[in-house]
C-alpha positions as CSV (number, residue, x, y, z in Angstrom):
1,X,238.4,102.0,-85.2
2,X,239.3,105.4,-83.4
3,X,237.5,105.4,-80.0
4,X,235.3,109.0,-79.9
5,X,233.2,111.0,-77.4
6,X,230.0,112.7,-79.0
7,X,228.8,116.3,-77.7
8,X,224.7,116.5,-78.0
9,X,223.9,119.7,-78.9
10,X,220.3,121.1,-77.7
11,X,219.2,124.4,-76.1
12,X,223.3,125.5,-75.4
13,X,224.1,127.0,-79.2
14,X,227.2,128.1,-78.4
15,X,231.1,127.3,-78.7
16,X,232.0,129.6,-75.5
17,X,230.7,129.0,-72.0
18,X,229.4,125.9,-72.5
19,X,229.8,123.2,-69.7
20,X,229.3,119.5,-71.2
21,X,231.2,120.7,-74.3
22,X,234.3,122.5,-72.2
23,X,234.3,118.8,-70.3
24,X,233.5,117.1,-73.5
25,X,236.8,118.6,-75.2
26,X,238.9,118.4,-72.1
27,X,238.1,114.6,-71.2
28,X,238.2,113.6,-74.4
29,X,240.9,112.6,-77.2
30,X,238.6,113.1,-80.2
31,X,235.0,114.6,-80.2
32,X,232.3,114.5,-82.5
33,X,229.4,117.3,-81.9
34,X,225.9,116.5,-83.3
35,X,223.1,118.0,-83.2
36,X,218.9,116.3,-84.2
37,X,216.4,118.0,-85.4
38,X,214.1,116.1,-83.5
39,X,210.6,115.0,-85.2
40,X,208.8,114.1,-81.9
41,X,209.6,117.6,-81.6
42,X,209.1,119.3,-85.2
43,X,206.0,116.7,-86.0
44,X,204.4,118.9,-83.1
45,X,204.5,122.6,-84.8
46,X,201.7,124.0,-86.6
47,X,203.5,126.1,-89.5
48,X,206.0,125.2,-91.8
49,X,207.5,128.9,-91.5
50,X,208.1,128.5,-87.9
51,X,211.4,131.2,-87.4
52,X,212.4,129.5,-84.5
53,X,213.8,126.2,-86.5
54,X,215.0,128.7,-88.9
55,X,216.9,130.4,-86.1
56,X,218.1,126.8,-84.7
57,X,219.2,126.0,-88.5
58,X,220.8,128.7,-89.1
59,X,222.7,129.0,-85.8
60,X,223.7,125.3,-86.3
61,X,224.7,126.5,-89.6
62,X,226.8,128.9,-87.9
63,X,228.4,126.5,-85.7
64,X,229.1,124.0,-88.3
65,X,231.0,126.4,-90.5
66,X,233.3,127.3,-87.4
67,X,233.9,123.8,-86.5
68,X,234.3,122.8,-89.9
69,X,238.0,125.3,-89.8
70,X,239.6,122.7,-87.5
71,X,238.9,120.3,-90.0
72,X,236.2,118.4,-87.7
73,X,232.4,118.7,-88.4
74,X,229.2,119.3,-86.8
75,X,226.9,116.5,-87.9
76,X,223.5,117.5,-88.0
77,X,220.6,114.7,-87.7
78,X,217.0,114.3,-88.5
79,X,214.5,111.7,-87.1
80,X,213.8,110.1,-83.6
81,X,217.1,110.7,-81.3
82,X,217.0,107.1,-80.3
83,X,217.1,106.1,-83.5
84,X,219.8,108.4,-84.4
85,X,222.0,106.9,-81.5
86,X,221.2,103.4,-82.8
87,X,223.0,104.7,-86.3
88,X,225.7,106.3,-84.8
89,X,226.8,104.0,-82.3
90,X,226.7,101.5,-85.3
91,X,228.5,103.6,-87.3
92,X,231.3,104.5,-84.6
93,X,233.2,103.5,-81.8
94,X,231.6,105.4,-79.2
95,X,233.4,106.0,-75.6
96,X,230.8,108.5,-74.2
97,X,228.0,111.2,-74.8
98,X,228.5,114.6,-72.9
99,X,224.8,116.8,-73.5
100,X,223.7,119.6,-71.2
101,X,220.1,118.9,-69.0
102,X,217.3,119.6,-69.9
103,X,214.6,119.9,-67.4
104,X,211.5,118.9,-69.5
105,X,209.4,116.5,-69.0
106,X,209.5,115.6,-72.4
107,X,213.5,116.0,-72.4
108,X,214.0,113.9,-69.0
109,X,212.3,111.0,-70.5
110,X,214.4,111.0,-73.9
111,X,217.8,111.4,-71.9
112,X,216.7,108.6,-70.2
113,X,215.7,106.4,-73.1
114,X,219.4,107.5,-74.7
115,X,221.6,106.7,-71.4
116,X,219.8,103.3,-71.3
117,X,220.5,102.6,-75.1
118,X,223.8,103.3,-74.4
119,X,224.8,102.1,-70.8
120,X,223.5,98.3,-72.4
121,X,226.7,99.1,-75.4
122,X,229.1,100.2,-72.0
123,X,229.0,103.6,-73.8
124,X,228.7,106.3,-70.6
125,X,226.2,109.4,-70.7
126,X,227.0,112.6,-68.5
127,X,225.4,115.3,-68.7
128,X,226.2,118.6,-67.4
129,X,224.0,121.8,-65.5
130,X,224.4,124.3,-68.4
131,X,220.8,125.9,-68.8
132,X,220.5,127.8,-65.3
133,X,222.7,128.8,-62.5
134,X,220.6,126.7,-59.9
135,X,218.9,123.6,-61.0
136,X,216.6,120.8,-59.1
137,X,216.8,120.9,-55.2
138,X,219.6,123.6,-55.1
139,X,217.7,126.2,-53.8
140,X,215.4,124.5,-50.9
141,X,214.7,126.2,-47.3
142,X,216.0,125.6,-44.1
143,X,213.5,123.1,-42.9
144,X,214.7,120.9,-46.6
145,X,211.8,122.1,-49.1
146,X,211.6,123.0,-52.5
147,X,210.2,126.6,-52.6
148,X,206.6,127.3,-54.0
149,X,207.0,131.2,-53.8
150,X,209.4,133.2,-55.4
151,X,210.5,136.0,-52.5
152,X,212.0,133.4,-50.5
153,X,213.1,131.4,-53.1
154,X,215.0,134.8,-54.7
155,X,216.7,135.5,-51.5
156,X,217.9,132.3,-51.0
157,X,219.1,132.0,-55.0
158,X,221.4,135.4,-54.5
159,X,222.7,134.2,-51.3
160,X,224.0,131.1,-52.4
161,X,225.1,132.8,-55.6
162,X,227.5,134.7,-53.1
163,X,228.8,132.0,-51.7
164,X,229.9,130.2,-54.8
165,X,231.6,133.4,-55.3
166,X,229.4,134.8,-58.4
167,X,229.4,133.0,-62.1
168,X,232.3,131.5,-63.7
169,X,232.6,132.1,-67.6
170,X,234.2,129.1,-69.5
171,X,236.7,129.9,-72.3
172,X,235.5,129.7,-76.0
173,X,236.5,125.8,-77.4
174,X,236.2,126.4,-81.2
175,X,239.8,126.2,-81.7
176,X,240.4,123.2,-79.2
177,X,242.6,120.4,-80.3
178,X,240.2,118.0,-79.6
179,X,237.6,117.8,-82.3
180,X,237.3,114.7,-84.2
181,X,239.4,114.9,-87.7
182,X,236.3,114.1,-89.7
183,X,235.3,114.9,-93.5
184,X,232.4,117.5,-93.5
185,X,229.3,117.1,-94.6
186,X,226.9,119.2,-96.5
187,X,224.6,121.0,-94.0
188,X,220.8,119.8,-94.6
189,X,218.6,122.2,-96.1
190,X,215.7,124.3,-94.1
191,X,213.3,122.5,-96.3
192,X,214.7,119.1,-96.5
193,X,213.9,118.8,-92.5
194,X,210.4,120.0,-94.0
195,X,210.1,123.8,-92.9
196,X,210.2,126.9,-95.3
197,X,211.7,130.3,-94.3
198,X,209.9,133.0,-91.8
199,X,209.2,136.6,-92.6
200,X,209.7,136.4,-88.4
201,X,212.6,138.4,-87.8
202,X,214.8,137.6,-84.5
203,X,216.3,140.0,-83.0
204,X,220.0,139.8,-82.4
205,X,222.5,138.6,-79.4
206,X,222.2,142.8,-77.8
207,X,223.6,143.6,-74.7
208,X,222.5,146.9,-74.2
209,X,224.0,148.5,-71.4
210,X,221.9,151.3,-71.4
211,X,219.0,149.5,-72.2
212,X,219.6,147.2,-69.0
213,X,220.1,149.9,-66.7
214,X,217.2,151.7,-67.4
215,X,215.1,148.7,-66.8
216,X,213.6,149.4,-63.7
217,X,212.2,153.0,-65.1
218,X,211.2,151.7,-68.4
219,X,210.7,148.5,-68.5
220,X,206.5,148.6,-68.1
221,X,206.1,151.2,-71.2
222,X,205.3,148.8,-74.2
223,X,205.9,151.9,-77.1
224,X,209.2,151.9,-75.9
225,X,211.9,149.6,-77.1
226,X,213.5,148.5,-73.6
227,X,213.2,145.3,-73.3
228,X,216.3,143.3,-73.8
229,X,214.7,141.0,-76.3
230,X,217.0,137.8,-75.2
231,X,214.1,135.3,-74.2
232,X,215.2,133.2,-77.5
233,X,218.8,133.4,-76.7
234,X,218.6,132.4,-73.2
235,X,215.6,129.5,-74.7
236,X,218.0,127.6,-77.2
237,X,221.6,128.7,-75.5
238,X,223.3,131.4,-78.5
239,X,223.7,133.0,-75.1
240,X,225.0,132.0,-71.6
241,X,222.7,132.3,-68.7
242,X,226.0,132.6,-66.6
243,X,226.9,135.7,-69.1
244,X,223.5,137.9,-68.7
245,X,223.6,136.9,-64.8
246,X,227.3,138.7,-64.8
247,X,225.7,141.5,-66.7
248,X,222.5,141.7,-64.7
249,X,225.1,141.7,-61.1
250,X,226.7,144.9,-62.5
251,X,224.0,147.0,-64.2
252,X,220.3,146.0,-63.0
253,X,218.9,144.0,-59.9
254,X,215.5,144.2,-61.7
255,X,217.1,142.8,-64.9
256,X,218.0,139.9,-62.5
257,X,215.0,139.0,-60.6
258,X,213.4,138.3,-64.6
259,X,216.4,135.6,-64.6
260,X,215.7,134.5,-61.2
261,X,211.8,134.4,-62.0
262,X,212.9,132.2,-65.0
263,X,215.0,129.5,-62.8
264,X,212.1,129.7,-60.1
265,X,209.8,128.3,-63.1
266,X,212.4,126.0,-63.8
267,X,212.9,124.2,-60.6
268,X,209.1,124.4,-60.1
269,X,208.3,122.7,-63.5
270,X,211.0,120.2,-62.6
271,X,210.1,118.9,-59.4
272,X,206.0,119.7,-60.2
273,X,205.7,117.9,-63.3
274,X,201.7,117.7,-63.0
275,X,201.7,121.7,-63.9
276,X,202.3,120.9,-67.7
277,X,198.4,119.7,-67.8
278,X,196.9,120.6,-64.5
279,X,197.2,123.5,-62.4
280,X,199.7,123.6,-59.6
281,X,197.2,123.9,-57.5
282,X,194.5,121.1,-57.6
283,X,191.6,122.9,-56.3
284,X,191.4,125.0,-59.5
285,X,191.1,122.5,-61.3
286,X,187.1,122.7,-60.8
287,X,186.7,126.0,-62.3
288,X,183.9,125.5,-64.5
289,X,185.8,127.2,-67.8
290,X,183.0,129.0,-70.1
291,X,185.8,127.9,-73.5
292,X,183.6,130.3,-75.9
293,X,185.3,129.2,-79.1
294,X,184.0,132.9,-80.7
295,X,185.5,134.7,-78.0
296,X,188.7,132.9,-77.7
297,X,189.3,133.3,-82.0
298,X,188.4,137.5,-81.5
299,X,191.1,136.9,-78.7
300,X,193.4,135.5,-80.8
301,X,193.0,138.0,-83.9
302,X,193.2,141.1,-81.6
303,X,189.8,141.7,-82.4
304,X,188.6,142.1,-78.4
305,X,187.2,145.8,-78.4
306,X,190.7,146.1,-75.9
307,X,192.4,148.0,-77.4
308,X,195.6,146.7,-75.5
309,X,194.8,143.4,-75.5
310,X,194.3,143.8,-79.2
311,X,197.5,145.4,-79.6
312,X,199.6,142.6,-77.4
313,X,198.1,139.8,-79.4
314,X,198.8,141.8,-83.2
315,X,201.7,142.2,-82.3
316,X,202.2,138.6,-81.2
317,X,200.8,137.3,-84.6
318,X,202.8,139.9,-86.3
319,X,206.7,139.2,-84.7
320,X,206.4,136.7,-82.6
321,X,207.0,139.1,-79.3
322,X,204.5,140.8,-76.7
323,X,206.4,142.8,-74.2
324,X,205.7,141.7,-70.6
325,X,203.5,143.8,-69.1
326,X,200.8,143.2,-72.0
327,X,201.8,139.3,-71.3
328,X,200.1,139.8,-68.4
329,X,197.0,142.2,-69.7
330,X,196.0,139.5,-71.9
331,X,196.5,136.7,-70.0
332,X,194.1,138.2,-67.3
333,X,192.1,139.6,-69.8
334,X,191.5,135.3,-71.6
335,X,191.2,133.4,-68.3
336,X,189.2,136.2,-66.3
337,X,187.3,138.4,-68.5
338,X,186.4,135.4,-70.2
339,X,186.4,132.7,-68.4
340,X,188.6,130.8,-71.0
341,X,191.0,127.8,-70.3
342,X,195.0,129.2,-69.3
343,X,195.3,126.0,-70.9
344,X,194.1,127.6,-74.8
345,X,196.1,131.2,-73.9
346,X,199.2,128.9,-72.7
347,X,199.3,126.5,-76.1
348,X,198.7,129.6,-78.4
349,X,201.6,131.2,-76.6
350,X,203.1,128.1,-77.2
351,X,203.1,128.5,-81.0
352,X,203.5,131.9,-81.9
353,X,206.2,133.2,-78.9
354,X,210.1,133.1,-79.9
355,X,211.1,132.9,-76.8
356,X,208.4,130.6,-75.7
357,X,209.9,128.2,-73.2
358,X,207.7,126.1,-71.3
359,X,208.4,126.6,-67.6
360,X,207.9,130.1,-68.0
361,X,204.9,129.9,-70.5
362,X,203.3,127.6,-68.1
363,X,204.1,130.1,-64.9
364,X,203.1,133.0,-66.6
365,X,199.9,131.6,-67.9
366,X,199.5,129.8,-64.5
367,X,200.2,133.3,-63.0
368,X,197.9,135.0,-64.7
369,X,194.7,132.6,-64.4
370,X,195.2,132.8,-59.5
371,X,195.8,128.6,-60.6
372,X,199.4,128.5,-60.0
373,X,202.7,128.8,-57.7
374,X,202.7,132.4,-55.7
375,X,200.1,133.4,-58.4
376,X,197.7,136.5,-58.1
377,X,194.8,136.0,-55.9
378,X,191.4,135.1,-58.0
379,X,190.1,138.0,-57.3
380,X,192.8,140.7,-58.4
381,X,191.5,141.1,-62.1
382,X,193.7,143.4,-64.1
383,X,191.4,146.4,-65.6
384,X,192.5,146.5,-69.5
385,X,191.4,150.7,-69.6
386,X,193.0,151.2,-66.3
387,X,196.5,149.7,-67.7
388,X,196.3,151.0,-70.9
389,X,195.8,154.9,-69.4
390,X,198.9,153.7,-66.9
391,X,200.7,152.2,-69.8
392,X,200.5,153.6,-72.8
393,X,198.8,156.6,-72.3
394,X,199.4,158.3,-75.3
395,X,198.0,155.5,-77.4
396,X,201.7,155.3,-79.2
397,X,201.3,151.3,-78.9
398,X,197.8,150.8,-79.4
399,X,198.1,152.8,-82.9
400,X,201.2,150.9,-84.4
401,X,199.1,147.9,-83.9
402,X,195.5,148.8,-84.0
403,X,195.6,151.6,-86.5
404,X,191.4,151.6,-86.5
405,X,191.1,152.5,-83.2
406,X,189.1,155.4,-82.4
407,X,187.2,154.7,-85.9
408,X,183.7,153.5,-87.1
409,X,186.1,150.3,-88.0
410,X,187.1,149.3,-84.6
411,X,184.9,146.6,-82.5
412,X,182.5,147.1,-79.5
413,X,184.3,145.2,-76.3
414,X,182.9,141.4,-76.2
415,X,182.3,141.9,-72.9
416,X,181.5,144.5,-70.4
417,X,184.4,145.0,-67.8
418,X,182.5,145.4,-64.8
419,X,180.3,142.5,-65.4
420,X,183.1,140.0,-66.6
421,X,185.2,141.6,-63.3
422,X,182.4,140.1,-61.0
423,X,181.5,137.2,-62.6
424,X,184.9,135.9,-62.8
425,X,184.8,136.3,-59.0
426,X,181.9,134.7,-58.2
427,X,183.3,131.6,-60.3
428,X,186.2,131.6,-58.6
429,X,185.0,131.5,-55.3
430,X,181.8,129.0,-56.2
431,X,184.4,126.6,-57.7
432,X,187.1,127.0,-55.0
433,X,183.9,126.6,-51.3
């Protein structure tokens, strides 16, 4: 039996620029790529329609098709990865796994229950830093610690990226000599992994160089259509993070301190594991949350009497996206104005973002609610009026999503800004003396 090397694919869906497939190809005589659909993953998701499997599937799709002209295959999996390496290590002679990390908790803990599985069959596991420039303890400070605020930690990030000499882009593999000869199978249905097709449009791979340059100027105005829209790419890999940090160098600084924010959640979530359920910083903890289940559903439909908040979470419900600044608006507007759980506002991002990657998710949200790493001060409570006027002050926003504003149709507020403003503070600081 031919001796093979398997490439895992996860969150790097791509053929170019991808580091444990470049070594995979290069080390090895004959590779096989898989990928799993992983149920202790898709078990997890409320809806059936969820567009984010039907953007994995139909990437993986993608991939398979290319593969598939060098007469090798992309084999595509559904169950419990450990069980899937049980059947394929059965069903081949396997040499060695090459994967990219993951910095999960979750994903930690399954790579580890796979190298073991295999290390006891002599089969080797490597795998590779793909998902962000820096990863782990890369970026510490002089004294040896892993930074907890993100100035610092930015500084130290760009000057190291100089001294490494910027990013290095790895040639496309999809005509590499090294794919296993293998007879292709059929790709498994959307609905046969038991998921249906979203109305949820994803927006494409678009680097807009205008778009990028004018980030800094525009990038706070919700009406208008300059955001880059790559959170999903960068989440499951159809692009590099080493390719938007090359375009990010050359066009935007602002454009690359989003990218650096996103490996400063990384590394925190990695070496901080206890922020997935708790708050980074224990003390918060105590807050006494008021959970009002009422408030939290009018929260969730967009039904607040805000009208921004109301437009952020339509528009959420509706495509899947809220641009950033109205991230934020709501996220104050749950955990402060009323005194709900970041814990509710961070799994109903959870669900209904694309992009929705959980470092990030959990240090916006974190963010947001004063309980996390470099967060806002308890006391800073965003005023949903004053950013709305700031913002969107010709209501071009608010009306695409809350066309009854300004009618007999549209809600009162649930709660009274000035009153919510100071009793969020006084909870705060009771719960924190």
């Amino acid at each position: 039996m031919q001796k093979i090397s398997i490439f895992w694919f996860r969150r790097d869906l791509r053929l170019y620029d991808n580091t444990g497939l470049y070594y995979a190809l290069n080390d090895s005589d004959a590779v096989l790529p898989i990928f799993i659909f992983d149920t202790e993953i898709l078990d997890k998701l409320e809806h059936q329609s969820d567009a984010r499997v039907q953007f994995i599937h139909d990437r993986i799709s993608k991939i398979k098709e290319t593969i598939n002209q060098t007469g090798s295959d992309l084999r595509v999996y559904l169950g419990k990865p450990l069980d899937v390496y049980k059947k394929l290590i059965s069903e081949f002679e396997v040499q060695s796994v090459y994967t990219n990390r993951d910095y999960e908790p979750y994903a930690i803990n399954r790579d580890k229950e796979i190298e073991n599985l295999l290390s006891s069959h002599g089969i080797g596991f490597y795998s590779f830093k793909d998902h962000v420039i820096f990863e782990k303890e890369e970026i510490i400070s002089d004294s040896g610690n892993v930074y907890k605020v993100y100035t610092p930690y930015s500084r130290k990030w760009k000057a190291k990226l100089d001294e490494i000499g910027g990013v290095q882009i790895l040639e496309d593999v999809s005509s590499h000599p090294n794919w296993l000869n293998i007879d292709a199978r059929e790709m498994p249905k959307l609905e046969s992994i038991g998921f249906q097709p979203s109305e949820i449009q994803v927006p494409p791979i678009q680097f807009n160089t205008d778009l990028i340059k004018n980030y800094e100027a525009k990038r706070n105005f919700p009406s208008l259509n300059n955001t880059s829209r790559l959170g999903i790419h960068l989440r499951f890999g159809t692009i590099s993070i080493r390719e938007a940090v090359a375009q990010a160098l050359k066009l935007s600084e602002t454009w690359l301190n989003e990218l650096v924010w996103r490996e400063f959640y990384i590394q925190i979530l990695y070496n901080f594991p206890h922020v997935v359920k708790n708050a980074f910083k224990p003390q918060y903890d105590t807050i006494p949350w008021s959970n009002d289940e009422e408030h939290f559903r009018q929260w969730c439909n967009g039904t607040t009497g805000y009208p921004l908040v109301d437009a952020g979470m339509r528009e959420l419900n509706t495509t899947g996206f809220m641009h950033n600044r109205v991230r934020m608006v709501v996220a104050s507007f749950l955990t402060k104005h009323l005194l709900i759980d970041w814990r509710w506002g961070e799994a109903y991002f959870a669900s209904k973002l694309l992009d929705f990657e959980l470092a990030s998710n959990n240090g916006g949200w974190q963010w947001a609610a004063g309980t996390g790493t470099d967060a806002q001060p308890y006391f800073r409570v965003f005023n949903p009026q004053s950013q709305l006027e700031k913002f969107d002050k010709d209501l071009s926003y608010v009306k695409k999503w809350v066309p009854e504003y300004g009618t007999d149709l549209y809600p009162n507020p649930i709660v009274e800004h000035k009153y919510a403003r100071q009793r969020a503070i006084d909870t705060y600081k009771t719960a924190l003396t």
